[in-house]
Short mmCIF file of the C-alpha atoms (twelve columns), coordinates in Angstrom:
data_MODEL
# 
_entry.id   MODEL 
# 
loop_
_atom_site.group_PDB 
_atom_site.id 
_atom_site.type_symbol 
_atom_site.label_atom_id 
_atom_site.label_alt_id 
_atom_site.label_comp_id 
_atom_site.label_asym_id 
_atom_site.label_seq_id 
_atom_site.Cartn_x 
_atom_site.Cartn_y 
_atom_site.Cartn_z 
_atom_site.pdbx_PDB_model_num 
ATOM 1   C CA . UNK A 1   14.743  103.204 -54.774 1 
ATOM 2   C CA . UNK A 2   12.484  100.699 -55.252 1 
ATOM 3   C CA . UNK A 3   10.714  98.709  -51.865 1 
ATOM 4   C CA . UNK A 4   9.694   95.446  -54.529 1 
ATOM 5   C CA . UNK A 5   12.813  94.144  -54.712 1 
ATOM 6   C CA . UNK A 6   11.603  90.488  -56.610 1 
ATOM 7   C CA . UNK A 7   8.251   91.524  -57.957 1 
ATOM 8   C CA . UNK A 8   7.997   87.593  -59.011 1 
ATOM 9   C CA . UNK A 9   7.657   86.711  -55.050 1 
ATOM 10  C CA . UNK A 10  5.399   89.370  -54.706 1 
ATOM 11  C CA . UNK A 11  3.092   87.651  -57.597 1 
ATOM 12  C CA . UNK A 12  3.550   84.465  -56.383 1 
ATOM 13  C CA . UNK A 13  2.077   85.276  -52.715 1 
ATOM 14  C CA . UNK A 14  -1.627  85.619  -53.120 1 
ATOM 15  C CA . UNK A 15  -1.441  82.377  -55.140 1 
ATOM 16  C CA . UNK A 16  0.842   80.835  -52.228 1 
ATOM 17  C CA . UNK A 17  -1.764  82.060  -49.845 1 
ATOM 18  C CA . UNK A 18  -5.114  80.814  -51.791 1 
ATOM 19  C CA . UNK A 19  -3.214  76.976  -51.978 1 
ATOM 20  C CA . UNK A 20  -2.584  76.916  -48.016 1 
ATOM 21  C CA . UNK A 21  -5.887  78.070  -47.352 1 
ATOM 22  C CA . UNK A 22  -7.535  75.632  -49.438 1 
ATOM 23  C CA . UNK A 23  -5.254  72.970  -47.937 1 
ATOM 24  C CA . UNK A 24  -6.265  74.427  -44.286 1 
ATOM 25  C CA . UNK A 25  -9.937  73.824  -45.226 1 
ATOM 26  C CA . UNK A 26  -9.672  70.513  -46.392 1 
ATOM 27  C CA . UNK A 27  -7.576  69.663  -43.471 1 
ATOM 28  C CA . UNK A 28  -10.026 71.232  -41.266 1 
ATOM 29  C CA . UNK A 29  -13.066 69.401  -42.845 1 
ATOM 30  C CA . UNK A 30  -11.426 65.990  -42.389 1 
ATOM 31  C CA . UNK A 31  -10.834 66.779  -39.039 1 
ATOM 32  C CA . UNK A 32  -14.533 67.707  -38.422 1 
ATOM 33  C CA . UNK A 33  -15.866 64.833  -40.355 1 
ATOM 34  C CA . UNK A 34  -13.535 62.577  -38.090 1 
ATOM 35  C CA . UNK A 35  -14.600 64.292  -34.883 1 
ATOM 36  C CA . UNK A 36  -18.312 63.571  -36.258 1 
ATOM 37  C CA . UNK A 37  -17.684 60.480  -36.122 1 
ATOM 38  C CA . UNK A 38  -16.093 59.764  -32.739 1 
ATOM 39  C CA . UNK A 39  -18.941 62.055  -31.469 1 
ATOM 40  C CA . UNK A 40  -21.680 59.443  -33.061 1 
ATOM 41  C CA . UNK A 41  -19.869 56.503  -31.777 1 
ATOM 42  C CA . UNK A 42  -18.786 57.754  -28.295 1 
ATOM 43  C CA . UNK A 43  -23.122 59.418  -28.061 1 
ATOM 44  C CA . UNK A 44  -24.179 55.474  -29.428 1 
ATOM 45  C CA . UNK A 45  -21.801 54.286  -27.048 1 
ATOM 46  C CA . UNK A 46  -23.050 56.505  -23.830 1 
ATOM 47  C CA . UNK A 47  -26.385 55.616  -24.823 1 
ATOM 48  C CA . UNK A 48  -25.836 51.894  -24.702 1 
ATOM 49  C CA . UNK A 49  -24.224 52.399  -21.304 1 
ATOM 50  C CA . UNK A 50  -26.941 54.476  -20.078 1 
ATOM 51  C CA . UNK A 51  -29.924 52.035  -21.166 1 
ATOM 52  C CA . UNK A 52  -27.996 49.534  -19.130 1 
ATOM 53  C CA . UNK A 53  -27.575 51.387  -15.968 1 
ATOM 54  C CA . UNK A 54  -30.611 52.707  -16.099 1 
ATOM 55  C CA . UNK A 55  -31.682 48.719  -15.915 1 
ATOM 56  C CA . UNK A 56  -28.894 47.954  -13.458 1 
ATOM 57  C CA . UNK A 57  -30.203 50.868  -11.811 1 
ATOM 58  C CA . UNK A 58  -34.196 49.685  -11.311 1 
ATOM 59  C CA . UNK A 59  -33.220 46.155  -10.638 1 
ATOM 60  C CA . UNK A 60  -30.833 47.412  -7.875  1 
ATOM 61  C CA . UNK A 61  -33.875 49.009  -6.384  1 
ATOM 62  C CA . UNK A 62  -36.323 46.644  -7.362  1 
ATOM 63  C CA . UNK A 63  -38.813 45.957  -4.304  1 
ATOM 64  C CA . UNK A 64  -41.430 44.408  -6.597  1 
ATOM 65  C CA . UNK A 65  -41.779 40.446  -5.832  1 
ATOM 66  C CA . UNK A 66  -41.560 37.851  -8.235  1 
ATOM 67  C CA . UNK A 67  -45.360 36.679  -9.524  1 
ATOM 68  C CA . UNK A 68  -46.148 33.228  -9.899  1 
ATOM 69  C CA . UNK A 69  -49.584 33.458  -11.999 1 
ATOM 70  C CA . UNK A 70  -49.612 29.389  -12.518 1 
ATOM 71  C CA . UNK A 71  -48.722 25.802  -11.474 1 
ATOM 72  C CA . UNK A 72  -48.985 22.356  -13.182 1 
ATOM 73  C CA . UNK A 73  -47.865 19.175  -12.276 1 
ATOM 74  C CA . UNK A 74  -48.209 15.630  -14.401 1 
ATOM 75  C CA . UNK A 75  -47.269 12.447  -13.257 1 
ATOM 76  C CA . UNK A 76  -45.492 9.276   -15.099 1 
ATOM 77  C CA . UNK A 77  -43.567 6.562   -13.586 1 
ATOM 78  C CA . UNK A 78  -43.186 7.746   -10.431 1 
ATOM 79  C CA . UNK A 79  -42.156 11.216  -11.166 1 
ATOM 80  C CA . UNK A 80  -43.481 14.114  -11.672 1 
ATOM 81  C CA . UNK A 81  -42.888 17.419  -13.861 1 
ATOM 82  C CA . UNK A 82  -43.732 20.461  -12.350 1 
ATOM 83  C CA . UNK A 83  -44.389 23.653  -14.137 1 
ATOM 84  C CA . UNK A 84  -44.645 27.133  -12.605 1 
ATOM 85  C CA . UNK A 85  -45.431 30.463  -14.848 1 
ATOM 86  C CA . UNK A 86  -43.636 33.116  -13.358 1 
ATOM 87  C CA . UNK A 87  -42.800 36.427  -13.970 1 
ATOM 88  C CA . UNK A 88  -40.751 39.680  -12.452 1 
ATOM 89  C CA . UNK A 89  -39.506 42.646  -14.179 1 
ATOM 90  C CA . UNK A 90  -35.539 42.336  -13.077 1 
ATOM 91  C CA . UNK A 91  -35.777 38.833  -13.636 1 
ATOM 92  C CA . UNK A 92  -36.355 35.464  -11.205 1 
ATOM 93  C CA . UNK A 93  -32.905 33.841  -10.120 1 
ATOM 94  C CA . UNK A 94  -34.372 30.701  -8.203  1 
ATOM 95  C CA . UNK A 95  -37.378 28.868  -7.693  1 
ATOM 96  C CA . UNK A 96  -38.047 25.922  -5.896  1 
ATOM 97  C CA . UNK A 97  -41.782 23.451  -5.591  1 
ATOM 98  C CA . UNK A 98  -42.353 21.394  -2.744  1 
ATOM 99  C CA . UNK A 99  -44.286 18.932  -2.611  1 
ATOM 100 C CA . UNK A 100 -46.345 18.281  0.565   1 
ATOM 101 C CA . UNK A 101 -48.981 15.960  2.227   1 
ATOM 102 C CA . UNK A 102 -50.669 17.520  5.183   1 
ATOM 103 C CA . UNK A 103 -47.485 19.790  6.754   1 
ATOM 104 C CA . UNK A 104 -45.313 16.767  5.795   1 
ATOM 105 C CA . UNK A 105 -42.937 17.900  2.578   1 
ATOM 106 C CA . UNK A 106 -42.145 14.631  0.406   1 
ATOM 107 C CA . UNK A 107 -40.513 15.990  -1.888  1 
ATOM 108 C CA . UNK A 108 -38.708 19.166  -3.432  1 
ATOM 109 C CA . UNK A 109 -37.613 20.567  -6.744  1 
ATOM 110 C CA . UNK A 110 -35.261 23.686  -8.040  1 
ATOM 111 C CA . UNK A 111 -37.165 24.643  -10.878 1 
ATOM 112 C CA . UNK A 112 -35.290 25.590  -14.043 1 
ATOM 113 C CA . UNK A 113 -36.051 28.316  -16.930 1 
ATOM 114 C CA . UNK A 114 -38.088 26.140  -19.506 1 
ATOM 115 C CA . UNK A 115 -39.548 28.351  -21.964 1 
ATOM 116 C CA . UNK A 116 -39.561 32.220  -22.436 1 
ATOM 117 C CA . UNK A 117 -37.393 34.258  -20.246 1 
ATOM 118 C CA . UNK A 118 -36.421 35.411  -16.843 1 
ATOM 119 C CA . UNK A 119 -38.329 37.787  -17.075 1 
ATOM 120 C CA . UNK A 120 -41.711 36.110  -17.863 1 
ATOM 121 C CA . UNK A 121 -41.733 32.088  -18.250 1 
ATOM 122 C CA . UNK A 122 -42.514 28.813  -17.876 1 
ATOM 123 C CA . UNK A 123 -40.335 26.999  -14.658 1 
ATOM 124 C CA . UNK A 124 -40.204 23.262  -14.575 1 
ATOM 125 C CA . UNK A 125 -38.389 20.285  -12.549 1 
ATOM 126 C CA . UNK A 126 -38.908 16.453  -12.316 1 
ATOM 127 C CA . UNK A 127 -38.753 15.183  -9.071  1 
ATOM 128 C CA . UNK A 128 -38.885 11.035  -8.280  1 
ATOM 129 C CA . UNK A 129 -42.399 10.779  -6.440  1 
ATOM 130 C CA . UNK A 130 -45.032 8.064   -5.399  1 
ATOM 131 C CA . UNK A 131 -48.874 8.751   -6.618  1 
ATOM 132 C CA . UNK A 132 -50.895 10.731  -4.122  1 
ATOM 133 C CA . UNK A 133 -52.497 14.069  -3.730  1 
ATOM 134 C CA . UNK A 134 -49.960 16.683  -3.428  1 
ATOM 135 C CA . UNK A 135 -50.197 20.297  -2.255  1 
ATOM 136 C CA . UNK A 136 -47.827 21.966  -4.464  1 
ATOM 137 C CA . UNK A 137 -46.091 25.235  -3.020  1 
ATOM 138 C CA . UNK A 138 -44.020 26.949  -5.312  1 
ATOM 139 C CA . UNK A 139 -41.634 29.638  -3.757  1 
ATOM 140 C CA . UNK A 140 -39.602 31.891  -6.204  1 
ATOM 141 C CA . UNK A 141 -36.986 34.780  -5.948  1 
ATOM 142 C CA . UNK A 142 -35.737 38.095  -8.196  1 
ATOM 143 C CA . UNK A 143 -32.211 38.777  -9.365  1 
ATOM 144 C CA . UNK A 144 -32.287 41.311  -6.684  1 
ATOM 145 C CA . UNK A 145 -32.920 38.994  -3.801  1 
ATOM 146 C CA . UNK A 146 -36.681 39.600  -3.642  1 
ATOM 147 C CA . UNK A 147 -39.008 36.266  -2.183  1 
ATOM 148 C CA . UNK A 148 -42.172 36.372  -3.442  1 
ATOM 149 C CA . UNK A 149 -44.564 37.726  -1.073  1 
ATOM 150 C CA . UNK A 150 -46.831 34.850  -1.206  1 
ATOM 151 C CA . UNK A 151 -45.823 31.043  -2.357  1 
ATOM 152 C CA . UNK A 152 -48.480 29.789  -4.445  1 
ATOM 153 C CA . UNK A 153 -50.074 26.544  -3.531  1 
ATOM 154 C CA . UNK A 154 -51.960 24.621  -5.647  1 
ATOM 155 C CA . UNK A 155 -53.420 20.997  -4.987  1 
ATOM 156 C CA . UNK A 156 -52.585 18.116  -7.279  1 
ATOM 157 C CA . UNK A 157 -53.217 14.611  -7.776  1 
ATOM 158 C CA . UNK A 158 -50.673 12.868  -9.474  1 
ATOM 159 C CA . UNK A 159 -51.658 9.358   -10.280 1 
# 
């Protein structure tokens, strides 16, 4: 008695088993390629998120006072244009001159982003003003709440 009953399926079986492990490994590849690729977009995506925590992060603990390095002020028409160079590594949210004779403030101005950056620009504001000589006290603060130390005064005469 024989045990090979059909000695065609027993032929056929390596060549069965060669075609679903060559299917299995292209299967398999695909699947790694694809996984490579969700792995470099969800890394490039942590990173992103990390870089911007890590910013959130030191601005949340930022201490460091905003920097006002200059003022300028020009007058025309009975107004004048102030502009204040200041800088701050989280950014400044506000700034404000004032405009003062002796202790007596005349006049005040929020200062707006002119030219470069939050981070490190150029602040200005027109403010409706009679000719005089003007201390000018500029007073700024950080995205994380921080006044400068020290206002910066400078005297001007705007005529």
């Amino acid at each position: 008695m024989s045990l090979i009953r059909n000695k065609k399926a027993v032929e056929a079986l390596p060549l069965r088993y060669i075609i679903i492990a060559l299917v299995a490994a292209i299967v398999v590849g695909i699947a790694l390629q694809f996984t490579g690729i969700l792995k470099t977009g969800i890394l490039s995506t942590a990173e992103k998120i990390n870089e911007s925590t890590a910013t959130q992060t030191t601005c949340a603990l930022d201490t460091e006072h905003p920097l006002i390095t200059g003022i300028d002020a020009s007058w025309s028409s009975g107004s004048a244009t102030i502009d204040a160079d200041l800088s701050d590594e989280c950014g400044i949210e506000t700034a404000i001159a004032y405009l003062k004779q002796g202790s007596t403030t005349k006049a005040s101005v929020s200062l707006e982003l002119d030219e470069g950056n939050a981070k490190n620009g150029t602040w200005s504001g027109d403010v409706e003003i009679s000719s005089g000589t003007y201390n000018i006290t500029v007073w700024a603060e950080d995205d994380a709440a921080n006044p400068n130390e020290n206002t910066k005064t400078e005297e001007n005469v705007l005529s």
